[in-house]
N, C-alpha and C positions, 0 to 999 in steps of 0.2 A: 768135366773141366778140372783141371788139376791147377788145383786153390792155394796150391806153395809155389806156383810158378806164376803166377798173377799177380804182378804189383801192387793192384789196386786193392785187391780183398785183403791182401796180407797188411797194409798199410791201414784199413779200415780195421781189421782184427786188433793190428797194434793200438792202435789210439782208443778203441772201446776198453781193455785190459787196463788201458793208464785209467782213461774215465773211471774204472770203477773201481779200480782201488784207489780213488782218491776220493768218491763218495757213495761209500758203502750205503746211507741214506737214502742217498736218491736212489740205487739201484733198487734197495727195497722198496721203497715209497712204489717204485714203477712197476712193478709185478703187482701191486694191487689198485693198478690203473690210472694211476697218476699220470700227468704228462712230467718231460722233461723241463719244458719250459715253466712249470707250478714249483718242481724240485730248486730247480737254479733258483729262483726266488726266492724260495723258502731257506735254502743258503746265504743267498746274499742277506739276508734278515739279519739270521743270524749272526754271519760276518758286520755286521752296523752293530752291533750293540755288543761287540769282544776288543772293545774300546781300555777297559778299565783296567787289563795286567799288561797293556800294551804291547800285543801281540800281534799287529798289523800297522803297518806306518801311517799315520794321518797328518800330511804333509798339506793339504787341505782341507780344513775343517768347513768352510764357507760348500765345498762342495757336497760335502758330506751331507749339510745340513738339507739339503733339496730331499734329502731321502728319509733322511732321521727326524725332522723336522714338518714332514708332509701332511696337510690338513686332513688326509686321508687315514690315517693311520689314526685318529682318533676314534676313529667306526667300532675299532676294537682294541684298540689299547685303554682307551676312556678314562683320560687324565682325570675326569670329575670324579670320577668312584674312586679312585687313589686318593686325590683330595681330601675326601670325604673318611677314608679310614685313616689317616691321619690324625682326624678332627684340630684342626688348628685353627687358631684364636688370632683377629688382630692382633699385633706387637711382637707374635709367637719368633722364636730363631727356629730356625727349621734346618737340614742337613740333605743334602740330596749327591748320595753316594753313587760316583762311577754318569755324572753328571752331561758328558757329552758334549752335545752342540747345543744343549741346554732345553731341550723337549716338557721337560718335567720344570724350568725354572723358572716360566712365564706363570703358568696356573699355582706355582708354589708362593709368588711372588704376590698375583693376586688375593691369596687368601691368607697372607700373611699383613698386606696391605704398607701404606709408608712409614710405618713403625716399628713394620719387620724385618727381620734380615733371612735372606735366604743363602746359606755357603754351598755354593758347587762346587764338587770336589772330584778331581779326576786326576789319574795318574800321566794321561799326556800333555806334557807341555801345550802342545799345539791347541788343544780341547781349553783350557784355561786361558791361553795369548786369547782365544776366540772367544770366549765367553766376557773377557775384561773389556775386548772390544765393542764389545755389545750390550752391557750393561745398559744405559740410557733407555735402550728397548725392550729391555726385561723385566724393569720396574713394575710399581712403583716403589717396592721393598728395598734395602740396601741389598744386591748383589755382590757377595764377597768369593769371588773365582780360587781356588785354592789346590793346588796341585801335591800329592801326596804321595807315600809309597804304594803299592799296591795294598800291602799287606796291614796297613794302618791309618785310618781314616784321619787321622793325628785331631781327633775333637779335642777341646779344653773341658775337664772336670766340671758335669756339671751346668754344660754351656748349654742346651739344645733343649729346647721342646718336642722336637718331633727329628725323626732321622728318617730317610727312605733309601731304599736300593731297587730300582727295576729294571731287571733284566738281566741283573751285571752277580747275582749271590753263588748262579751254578758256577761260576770263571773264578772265585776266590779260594785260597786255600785256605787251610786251618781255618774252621768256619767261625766255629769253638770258640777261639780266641778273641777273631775279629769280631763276634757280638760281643764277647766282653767289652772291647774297648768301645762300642757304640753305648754298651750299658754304661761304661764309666762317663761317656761325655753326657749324658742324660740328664737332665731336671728331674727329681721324684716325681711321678705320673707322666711321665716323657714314653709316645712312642716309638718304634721300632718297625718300619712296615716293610716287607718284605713281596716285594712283587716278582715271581719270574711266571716260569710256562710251566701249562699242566704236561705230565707225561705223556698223556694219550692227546697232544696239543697236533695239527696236521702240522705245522710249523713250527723253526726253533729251532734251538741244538740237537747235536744228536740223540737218540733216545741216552744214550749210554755215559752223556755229561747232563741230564738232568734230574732235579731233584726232588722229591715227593713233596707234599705240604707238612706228611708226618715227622720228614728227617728234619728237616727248617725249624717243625717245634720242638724236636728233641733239640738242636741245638742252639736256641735262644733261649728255652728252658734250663738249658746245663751252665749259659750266662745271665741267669739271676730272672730272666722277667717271667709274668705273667700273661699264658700265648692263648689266643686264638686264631682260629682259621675260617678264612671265608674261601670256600672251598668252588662254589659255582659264581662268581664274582663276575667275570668276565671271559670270552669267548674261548679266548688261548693260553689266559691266567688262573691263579689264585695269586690270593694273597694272605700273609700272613701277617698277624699283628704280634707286637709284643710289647708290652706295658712294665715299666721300670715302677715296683711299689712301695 
């Protein structure tokens, strides 16, 4: 059969050629057995949480939340172990960096209790318009929706007990900086928790946009704190802490 006179084949050749330069990931993932339909997934993941340099329109945030928001996802994300490196105190102000449809704002809110405040802070409008709407439900904490540059958490000097970023630190630039400025919004013994995916994670961004546990402490280290790392914490995480002293 002569396979440049076949419509078919040459139309199936083309559109596998676009497929794979457009996700070099999954192609690899699928030479070591993966399916495609694990890979798409494993995409779309990541795509839910490249929210915070606003890189993808979120014209529906209420829609979004069915996915980002799935009780399912707690199996291995496990908001309570985040929680818990935190270590936060009724009354505590807490900061939850690149915030979402608000995933991390409910359990933040809980262990913060109605004395606390929790700021969600996200750089799309639309993620904040959603989050303000929803406060009532996020309680029982003061929920303060706050929408900011990418490139600057804008905290006040000082203000915050605890700050977190999950999922959202491999997407930011100047990492360097941007911990300074969480160290500056910091309370003395204020932490700094740093949750993304491990490298060798089956899911997640690409290998090639993530970041070690080591790099994370060199650069919270080089903004003033005091880092540990919980390196087998969680399935498709670590997390890193970092103590302002």
């Amino acid at each position: 059969m002569n396979i440049s006179s076949n419509p078919v084949v040459v139309l199936a050749i083309a559109v596998s050629i676009a497929w794979v330069s457009e996700w070099k990931e999954v192609a690899a993932a699928e030479t070591n057995g993966k399916t495609t339909a694990q890979q798409e997934a494993q995409q779309e993941e990541h795509r839910m949480h490249n929210h915070h340099q606003h890189r993808h329109p979120f014209a529906d945030p209420a829609e979004m939340q069915k996915k980002w928001n799935d009780p399912e996802r707690d199996k291995w994300q496990q908001p309570n172990t985040i929680v818990k490196a935190l270590a936060l105190k009724p009354g505590d102000a807490v900061a939850d960096i690149g915030a979402g449809t608000g995933y991390m704002v409910a359990p933040l809110s809980k262990a913060v209790g109605q004395d606390g405040t929790v700021v969600a802070i996200d750089s799309s409008p639309e993620m904040v318009k959603y989050l303000a709407e929803r406060k009532a439900e996020l309680g029982p904490a003061n929920i303060v929706p706050r929408k900011v540059d990418a490139n600057d958490p804008e905290l006040d000097a000082a203000s915050m007990d605890a700050v977190l970023t999950l999922d959202t630190w491999h997407h930011l630039d100047g990492r360097e900086a941007y911990a300074k400025k969480v160290y500056d919004g910091l309370k003395q013994g204020g932490r700094f928790v740093v949750v993304d995916y491990a490298v060798d994670a089956e899911v997640g961004p690409p290998k090639a946009m993530r970041i070690t546990p080591d790099q994370v402490t060199k650069q919270l280290e080089e903004a003033g704190f005091e880092v540990k790392t919980i390196r087998e914490s969680m399935p498709r995480h670590y997390i890193v802490v970092g103590t302002k002293n």
